[in-house]
C-alpha positions as CSV (number, residue, x, y, z in Angstrom):
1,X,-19.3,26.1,-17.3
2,X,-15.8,26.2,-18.0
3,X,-13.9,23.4,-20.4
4,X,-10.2,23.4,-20.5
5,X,-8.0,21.2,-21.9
6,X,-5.7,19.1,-19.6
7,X,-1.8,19.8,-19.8
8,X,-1.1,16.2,-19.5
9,X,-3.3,14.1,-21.1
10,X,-5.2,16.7,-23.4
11,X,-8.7,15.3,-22.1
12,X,-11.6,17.7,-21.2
13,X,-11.6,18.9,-17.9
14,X,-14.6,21.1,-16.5
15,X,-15.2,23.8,-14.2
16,X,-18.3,24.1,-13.3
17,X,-18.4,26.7,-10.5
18,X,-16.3,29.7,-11.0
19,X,-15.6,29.5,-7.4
20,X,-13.5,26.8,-8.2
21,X,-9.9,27.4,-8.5
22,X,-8.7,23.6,-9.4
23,X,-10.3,20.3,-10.6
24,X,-8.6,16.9,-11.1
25,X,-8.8,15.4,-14.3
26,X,-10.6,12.0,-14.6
27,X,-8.3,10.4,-16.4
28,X,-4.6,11.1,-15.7
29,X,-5.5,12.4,-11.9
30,X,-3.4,15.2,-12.9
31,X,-4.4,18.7,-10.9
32,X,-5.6,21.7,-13.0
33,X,-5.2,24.9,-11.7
34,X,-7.3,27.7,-13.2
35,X,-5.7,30.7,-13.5
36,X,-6.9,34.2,-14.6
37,X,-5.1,34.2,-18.2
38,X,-3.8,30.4,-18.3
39,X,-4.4,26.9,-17.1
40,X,-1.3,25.1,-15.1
41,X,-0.7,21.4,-14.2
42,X,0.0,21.1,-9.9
43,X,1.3,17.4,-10.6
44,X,-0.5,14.4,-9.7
45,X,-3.4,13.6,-7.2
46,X,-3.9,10.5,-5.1
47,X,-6.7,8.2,-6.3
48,X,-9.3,8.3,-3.5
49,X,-10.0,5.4,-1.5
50,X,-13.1,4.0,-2.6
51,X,-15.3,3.9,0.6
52,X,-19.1,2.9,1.8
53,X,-20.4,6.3,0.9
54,X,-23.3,6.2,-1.2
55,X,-22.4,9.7,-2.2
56,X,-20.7,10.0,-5.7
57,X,-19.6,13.2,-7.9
58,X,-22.8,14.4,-9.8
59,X,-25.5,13.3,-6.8
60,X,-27.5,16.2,-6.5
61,X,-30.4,17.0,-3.4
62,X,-31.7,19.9,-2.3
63,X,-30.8,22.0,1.4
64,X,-33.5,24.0,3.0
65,X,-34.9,25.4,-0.2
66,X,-31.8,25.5,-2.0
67,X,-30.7,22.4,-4.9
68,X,-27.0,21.3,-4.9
69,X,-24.9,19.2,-6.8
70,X,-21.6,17.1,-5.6
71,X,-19.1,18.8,-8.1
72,X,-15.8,17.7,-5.9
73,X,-14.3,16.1,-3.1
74,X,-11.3,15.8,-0.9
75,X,-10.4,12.6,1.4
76,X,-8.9,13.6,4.7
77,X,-6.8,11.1,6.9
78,X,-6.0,11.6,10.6
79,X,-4.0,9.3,12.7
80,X,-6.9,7.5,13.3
81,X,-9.2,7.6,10.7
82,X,-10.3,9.3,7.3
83,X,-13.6,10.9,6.0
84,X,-14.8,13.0,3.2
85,X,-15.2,16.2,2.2
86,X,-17.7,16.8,-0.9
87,X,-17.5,20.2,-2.5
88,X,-21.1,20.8,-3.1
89,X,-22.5,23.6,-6.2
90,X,-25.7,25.2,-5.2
91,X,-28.3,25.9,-7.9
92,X,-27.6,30.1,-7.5
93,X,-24.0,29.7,-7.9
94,X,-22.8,29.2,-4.0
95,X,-20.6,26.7,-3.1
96,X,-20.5,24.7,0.3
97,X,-19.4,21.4,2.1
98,X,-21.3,18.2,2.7
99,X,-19.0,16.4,5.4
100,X,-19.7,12.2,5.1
101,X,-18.1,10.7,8.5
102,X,-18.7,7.4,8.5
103,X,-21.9,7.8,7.6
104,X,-22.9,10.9,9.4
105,X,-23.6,14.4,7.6
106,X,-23.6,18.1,7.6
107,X,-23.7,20.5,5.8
108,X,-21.9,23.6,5.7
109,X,-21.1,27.1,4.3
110,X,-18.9,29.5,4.6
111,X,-19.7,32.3,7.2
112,X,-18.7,36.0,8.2
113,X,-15.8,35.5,10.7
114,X,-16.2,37.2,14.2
115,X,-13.2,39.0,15.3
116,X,-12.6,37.2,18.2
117,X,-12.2,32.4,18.1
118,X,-10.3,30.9,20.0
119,X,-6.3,29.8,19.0
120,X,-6.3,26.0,17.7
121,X,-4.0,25.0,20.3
122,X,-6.1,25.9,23.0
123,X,-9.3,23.9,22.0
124,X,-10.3,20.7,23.6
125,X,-13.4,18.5,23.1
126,X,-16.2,18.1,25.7
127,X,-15.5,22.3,26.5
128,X,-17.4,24.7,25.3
129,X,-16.7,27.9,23.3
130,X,-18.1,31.4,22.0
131,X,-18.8,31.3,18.5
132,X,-20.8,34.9,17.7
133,X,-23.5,35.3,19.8
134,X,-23.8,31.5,20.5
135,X,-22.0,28.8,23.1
136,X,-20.9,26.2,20.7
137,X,-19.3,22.6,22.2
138,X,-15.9,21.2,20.8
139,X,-16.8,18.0,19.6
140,X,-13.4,17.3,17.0
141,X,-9.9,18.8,17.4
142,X,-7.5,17.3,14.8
143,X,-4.8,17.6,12.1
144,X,-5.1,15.7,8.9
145,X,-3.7,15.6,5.5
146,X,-5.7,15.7,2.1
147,X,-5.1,11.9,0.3
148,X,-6.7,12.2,-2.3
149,X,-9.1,14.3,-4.6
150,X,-11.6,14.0,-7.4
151,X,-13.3,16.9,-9.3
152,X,-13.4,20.3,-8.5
153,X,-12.1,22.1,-5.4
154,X,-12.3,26.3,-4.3
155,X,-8.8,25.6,-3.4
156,X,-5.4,24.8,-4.2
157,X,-4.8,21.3,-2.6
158,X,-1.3,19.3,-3.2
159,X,1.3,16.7,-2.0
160,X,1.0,17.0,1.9
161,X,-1.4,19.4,2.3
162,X,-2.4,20.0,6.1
163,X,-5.9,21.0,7.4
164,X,-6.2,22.0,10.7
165,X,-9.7,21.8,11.7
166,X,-12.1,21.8,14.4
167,X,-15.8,21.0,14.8
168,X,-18.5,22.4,17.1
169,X,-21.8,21.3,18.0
170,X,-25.1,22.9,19.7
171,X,-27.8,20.4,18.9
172,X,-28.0,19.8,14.9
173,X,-26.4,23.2,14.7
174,X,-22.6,22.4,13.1
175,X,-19.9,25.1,13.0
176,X,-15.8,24.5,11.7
177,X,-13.3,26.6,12.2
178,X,-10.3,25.5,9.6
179,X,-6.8,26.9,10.2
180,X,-5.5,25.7,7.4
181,X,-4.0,29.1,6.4
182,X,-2.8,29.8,9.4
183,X,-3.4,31.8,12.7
184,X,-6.9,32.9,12.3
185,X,-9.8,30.7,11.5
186,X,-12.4,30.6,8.5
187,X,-15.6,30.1,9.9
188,X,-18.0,27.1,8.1
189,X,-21.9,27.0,9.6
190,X,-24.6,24.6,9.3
191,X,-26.2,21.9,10.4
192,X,-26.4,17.9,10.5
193,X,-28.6,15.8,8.0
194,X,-29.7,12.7,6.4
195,X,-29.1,11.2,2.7
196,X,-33.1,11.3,2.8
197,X,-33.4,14.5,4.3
198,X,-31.7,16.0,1.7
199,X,-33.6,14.2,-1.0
200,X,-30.3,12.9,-3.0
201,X,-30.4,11.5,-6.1
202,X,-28.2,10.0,-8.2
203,X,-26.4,7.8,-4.9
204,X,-24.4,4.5,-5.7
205,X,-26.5,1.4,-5.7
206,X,-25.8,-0.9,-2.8
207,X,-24.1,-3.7,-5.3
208,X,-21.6,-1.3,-6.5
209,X,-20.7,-0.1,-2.8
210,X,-20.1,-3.6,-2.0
211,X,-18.0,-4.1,-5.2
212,X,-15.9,-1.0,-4.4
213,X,-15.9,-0.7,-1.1
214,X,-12.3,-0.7,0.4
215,X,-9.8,-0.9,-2.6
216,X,-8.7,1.9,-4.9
217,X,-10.7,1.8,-8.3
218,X,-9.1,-1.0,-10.3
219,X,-6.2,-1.5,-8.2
220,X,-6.7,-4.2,-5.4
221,X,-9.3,-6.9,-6.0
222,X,-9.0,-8.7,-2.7
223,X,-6.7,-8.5,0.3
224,X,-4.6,-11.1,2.4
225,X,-3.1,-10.5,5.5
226,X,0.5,-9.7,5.1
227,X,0.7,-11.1,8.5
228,X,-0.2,-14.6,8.3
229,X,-2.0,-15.1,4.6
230,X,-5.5,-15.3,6.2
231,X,-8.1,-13.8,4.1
232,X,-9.6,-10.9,4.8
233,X,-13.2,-10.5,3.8
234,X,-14.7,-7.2,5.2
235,X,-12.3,-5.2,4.0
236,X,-14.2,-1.6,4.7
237,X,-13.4,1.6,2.5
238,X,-13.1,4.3,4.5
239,X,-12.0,2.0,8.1
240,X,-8.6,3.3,8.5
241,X,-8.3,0.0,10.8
242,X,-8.4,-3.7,10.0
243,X,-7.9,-6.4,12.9
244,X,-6.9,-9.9,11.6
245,X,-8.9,-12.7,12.6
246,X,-6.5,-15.3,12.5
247,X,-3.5,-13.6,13.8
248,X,-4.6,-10.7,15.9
249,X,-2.3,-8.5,13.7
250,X,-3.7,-5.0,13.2
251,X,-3.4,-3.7,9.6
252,X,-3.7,-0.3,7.7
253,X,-6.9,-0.4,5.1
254,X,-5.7,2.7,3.4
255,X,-3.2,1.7,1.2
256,X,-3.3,-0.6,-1.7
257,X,-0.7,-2.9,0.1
258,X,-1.9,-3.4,3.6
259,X,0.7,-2.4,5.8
260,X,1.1,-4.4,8.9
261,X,1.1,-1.6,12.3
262,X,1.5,-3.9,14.7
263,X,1.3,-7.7,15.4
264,X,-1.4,-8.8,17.8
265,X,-0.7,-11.2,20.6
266,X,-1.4,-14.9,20.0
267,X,-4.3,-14.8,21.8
268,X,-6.9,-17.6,22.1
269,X,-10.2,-17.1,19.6
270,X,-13.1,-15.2,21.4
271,X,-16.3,-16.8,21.6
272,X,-18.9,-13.8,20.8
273,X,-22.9,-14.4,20.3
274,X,-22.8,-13.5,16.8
275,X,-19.9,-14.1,14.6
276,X,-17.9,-11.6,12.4
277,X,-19.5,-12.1,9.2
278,X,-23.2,-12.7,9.9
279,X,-26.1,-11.4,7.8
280,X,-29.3,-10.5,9.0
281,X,-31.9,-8.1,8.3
282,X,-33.3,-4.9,10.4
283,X,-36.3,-3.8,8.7
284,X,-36.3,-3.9,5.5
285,X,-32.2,-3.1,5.7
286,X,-29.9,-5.8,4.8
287,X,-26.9,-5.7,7.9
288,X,-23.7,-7.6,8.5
289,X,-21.8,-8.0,11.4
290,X,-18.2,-6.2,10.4
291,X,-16.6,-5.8,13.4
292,X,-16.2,-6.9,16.9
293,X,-14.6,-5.4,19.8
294,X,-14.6,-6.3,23.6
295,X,-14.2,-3.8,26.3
296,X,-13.7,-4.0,29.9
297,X,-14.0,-0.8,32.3
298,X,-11.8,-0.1,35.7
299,X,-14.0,-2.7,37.6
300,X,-13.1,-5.8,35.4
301,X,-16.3,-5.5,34.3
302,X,-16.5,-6.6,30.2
303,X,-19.1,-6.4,27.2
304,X,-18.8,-7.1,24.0
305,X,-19.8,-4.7,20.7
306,X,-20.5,-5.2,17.3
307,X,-20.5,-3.2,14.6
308,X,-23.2,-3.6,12.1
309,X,-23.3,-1.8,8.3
310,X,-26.1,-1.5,5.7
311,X,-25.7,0.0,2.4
312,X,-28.3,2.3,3.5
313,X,-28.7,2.5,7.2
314,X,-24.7,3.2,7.8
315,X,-23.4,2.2,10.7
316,X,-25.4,0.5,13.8
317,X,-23.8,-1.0,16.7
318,X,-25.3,-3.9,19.0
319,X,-24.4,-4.4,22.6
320,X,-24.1,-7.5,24.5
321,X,-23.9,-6.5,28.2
322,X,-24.8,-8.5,31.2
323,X,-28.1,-5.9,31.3
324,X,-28.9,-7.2,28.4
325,X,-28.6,-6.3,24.7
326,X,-28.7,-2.5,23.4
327,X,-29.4,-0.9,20.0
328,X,-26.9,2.6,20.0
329,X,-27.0,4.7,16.9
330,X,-24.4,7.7,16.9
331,X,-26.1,11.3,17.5
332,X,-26.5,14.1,15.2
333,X,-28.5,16.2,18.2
334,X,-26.2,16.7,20.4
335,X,-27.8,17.0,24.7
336,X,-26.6,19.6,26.3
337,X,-24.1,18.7,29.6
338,X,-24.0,20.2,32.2
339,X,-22.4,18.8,35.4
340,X,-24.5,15.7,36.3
341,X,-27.0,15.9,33.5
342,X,-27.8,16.0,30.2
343,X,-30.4,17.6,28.2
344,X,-32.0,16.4,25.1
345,X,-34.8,18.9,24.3
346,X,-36.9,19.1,27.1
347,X,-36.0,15.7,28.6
348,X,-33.6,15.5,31.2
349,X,-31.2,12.3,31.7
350,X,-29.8,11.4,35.5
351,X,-26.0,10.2,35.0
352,X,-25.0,7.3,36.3
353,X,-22.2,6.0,35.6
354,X,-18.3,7.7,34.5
355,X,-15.7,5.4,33.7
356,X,-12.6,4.6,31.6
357,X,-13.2,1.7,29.0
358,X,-10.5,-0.1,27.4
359,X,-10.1,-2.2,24.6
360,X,-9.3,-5.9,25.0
361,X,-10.2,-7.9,22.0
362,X,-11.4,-6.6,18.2
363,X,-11.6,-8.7,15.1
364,X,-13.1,-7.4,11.4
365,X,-13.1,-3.6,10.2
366,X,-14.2,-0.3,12.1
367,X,-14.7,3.0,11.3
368,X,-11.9,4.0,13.2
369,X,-8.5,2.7,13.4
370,X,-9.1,0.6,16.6
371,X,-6.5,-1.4,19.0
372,X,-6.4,-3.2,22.3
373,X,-5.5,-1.1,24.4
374,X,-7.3,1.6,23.2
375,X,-8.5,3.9,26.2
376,X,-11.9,6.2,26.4
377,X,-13.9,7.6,29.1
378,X,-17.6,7.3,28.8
379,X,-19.9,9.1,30.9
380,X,-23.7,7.2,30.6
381,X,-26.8,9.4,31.7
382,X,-30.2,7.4,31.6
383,X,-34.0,8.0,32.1
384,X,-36.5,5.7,31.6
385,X,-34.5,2.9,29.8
386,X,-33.1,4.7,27.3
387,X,-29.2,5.3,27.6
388,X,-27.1,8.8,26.7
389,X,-23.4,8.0,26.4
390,X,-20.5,10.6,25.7
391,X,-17.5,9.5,24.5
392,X,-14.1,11.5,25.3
393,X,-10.9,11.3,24.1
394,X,-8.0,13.2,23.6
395,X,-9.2,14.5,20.5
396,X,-12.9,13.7,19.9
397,X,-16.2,13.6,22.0
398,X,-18.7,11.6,20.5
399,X,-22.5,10.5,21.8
400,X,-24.5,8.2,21.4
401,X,-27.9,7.2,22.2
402,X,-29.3,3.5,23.3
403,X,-32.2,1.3,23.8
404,X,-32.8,-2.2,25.0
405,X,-33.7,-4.9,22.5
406,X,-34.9,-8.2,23.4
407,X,-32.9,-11.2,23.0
408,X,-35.7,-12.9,20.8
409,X,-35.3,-9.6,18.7
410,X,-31.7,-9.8,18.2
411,X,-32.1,-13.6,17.5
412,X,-35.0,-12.3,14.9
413,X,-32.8,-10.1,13.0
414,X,-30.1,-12.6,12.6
415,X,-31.9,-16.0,12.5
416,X,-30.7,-18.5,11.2
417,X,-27.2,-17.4,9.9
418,X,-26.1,-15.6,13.1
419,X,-26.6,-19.1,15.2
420,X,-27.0,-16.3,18.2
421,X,-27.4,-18.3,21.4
422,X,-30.5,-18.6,23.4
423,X,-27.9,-18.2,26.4
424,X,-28.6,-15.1,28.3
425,X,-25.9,-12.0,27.2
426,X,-22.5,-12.8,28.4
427,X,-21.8,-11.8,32.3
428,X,-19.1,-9.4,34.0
429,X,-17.7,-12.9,35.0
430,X,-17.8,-15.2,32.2
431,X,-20.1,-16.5,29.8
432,X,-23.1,-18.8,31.8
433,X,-26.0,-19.3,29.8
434,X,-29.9,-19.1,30.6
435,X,-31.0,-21.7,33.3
436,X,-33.8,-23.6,31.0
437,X,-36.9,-24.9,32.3
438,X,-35.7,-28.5,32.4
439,X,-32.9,-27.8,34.5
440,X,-35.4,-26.1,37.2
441,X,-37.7,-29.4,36.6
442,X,-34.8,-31.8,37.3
443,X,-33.5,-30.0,39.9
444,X,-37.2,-30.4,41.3
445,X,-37.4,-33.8,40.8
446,X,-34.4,-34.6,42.1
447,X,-35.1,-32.6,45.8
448,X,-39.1,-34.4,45.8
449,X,-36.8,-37.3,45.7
450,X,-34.8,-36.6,48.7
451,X,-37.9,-35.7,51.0
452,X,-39.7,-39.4,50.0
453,X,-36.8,-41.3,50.4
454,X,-37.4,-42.7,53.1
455,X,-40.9,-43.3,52.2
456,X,-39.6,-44.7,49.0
457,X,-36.8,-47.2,50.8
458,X,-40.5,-48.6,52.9
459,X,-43.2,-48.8,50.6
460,X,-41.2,-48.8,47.2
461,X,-44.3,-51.0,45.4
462,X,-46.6,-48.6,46.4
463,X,-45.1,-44.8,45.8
464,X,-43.3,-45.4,42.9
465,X,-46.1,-45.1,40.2
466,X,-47.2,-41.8,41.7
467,X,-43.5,-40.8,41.7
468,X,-42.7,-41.3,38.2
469,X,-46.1,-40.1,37.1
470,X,-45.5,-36.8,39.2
471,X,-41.4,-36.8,37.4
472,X,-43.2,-36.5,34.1
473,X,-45.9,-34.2,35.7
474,X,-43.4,-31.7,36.1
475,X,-40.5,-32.7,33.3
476,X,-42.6,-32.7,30.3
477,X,-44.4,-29.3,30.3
478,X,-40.4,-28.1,31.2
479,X,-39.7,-29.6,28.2
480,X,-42.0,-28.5,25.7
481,X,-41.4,-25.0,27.6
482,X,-37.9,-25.1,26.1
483,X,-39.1,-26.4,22.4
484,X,-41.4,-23.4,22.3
485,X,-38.5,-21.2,23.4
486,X,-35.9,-22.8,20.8
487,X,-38.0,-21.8,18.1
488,X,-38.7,-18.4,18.9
């Protein structure tokens, strides 16, 4: 371990790996370059964004067979989104990347380059390449700039600095090819994982993630819109994109002083089964409804989505369709495609459906900067209930995998704060709700009315008792049918 004083501020500054060519000091986020006979200053760094990661400089876990420890990070921002990049220090001395996406990892080191990748200009996601000896799938194509930095970094990062990047996947298997320096690629390989499957230790608590989540460290305490002055209470950390309840306005989460994009329409308040807001609890995971969005495919059809979070569990989404509701979790094993189906080990799903899905309504915080308008195409492949979607864009292709939940379940998870509806999930053409048991009893009584009229109108004195006695025959159990159901 290296110590150097800082140019600036004089305070300690360490290098840990001697890999690393630059750290940012903790206190006056000046960058330190390490040179062979001297120590420069670069200038200053941008604070990172503090964010839902659980990850922090100093958590340490272990990869395969190998221990690591988070020694330095970089935040990257696209045009529609950010994530992180955590320099990781193996326990031999290596170096590598943990990538946290909104809540999805890999991990990755750097590889022997093959002489012959593919130019960045020609990749695009959903095609699939030759990476060695091995057909690898385009999964993220993008530009983005470093804003901000903590600790120590292999590199020299400053003001404006560009990465050029793309990710491949083949299952869990995880490649990047970064043209950062230019023409030809350096190759990164590995694989996806989980917080637990790398045994970290040393993660943020879930009361300081809610503290910190979404404002620089010390700088913005809470947030109104500068829209209309409504305040905004899920402010998310590393959500590029914040959509005003109120106002409709669309704001950008990644500055101290919310920015406003673009002003939503005036548009009347959507009615959704849960509300933006609600608490509930999956397992023993604590969730809250963040975001909402409605989308609508070429047929008219719409559904709605929400986006849940836990401190732990990440990011879940619920679907309310007029199938029913769906659990979908973002995949780290990726199916394979090909033409009509997909492949998920040795289970094959049918497609049916391919369409173009368009934003028309989103309220609360995403993990993605998120509009109406927005346009994706979404190719769904099924087999036995359980749902395959890929998501395609002009820059990303993203799956997902879903499963039906029963209403009772959804009400189960979010009783009693959620107030979710016993009305069935919201139709293609508007929002009916369940038919209950005493409307099918009244409707009964009322036709068993209509055959004995006549008989009724004759011989009232004589058929009413068994008339009313047969009403309350049939209405009662309905009732008590529907009590049973209400407290489900």
């Amino acid at each position: 371990m290296l110590t150097v004083s800082c140019p600036s501020c004089g305070a300690g500054v360490r290098f840990r790996s001697h890999a690393s060519v630059m750290a940012v000091c903790e206190f006056c986020r000046t960058g330190v370059v390490k040179d062979p006979a001297a120590v420069r200053e670069l200038g200053k760094v941008a604070e990172v964004l503090e964010d839902y990661s659980p990850i922090q400089l100093g958590t340490s876990g272990t990869w395969g067979q190998r221990g690591f420890t988070v020694v330095g990070r970089l935040q990257l921002r696209y045009d529609a989104g950010m994530w992180n990049e955590w320099h990781i220090l193996f326990d031999d001395g290596s170096s590598g990347w943990l990538a946290d996406a909104s809540g999805q990892y890999t991990v990755t080191t750097a590889r022997d380059t093959p002489a012959s990748l593919p130019a960045f200009e020609t990749l695009r996601p959903g095609q699939e390449y030759q990476i060695g000896t091995e057909r690898y799938t385009a999964a993220d194509v993008r530009t983005a700039e470093c804003v901000g930095g903590q600790g120590e970094l292999p590199f020299i990062v400053g003001a404006g600095w560009q990465a050029r990047v793309a990710d491949l996947r083949q299952g869990t298997a995880f490649v990047t090819l970064d043209y950062s320096d230019g023409a030809a690629p350096q190759l990164y390989g590995g694989k996806a994982a989980t917080l637990e499957g790398l045994k970290c230790q040393l993660l943020r608590d879930d009361d300081t993630i809610l503290q910190t989540a979404g404002r620089y460290r010390g700088k913005l305490a809470a947030l109104s819109c500068p829209s209309c002055g409504n305040a905004i209470q899920y402010l998310p950390g590393l959500t590029a994109s914040l959509v005003c309840k109120a106002c409709r306005a669309q704001l950008d989460a990644a500055s101290p002083q919310a920015q406003v994009l673009q002003a939503g329409e005036k548009v009347k308040a959507v009615r959704t089964t849960l509300e933006l807001g609600a608490e509930g609890k999956l397992g023993n995971q604590k969730i809250t409804v963040i975001g909402v969005m409605r989308r609508m495919d070429d047929e008219g059809s719409t559904w709605t989505e929400y986006l849940l979070y836990g401190a732990r569990g990440g990011f879940t989404w619920l679907e309310e369709t007029d199938d029913g509701w769906f659990k979908s979790q973002v995949m780290d094993d990726w199916p394979r495609w090909q033409g009509e189906k997909a492949q998920l080990g040795s289970v094959r799903f049918e497609q049916q459906y391919d369409y173009r899905a368009t934003v028309t309504f989103a309220a609360g915080a995403f993990n993605w900067r998120v509009q109406v308008g927005d346009a994706t195409r979404i190719v769904e492949f099924e087999r036995n209930g359980v749902h395959l979607a890929a998501e395609l864009t002009a820059h990303e292709l993203t799956w997902s995998k879903s499963t039906p939940v029963a209403h009772d379940q959804v009400q189960a998870w979010f009783d009693p704060k959620a107030k979710a509806k016993k009305a069935a999930p919201r139709t293609k053409g508007g929002n009916a709700p369940d038919r209950t048991y005493r409307d099918v009893a009244v409707m009964f009584i009322i036709g068993m009315l209509l055959i004995n009229a006549i008989p009724l109108v004759f011989g009232f004195r004589a058929t009413y008792l068994y008339t009313v006695l047969g009403s309350a025959a049939v209405y009662l159990p309905a009732r008590f049918l529907d009590w049973l159901n209400e407290r489900r």
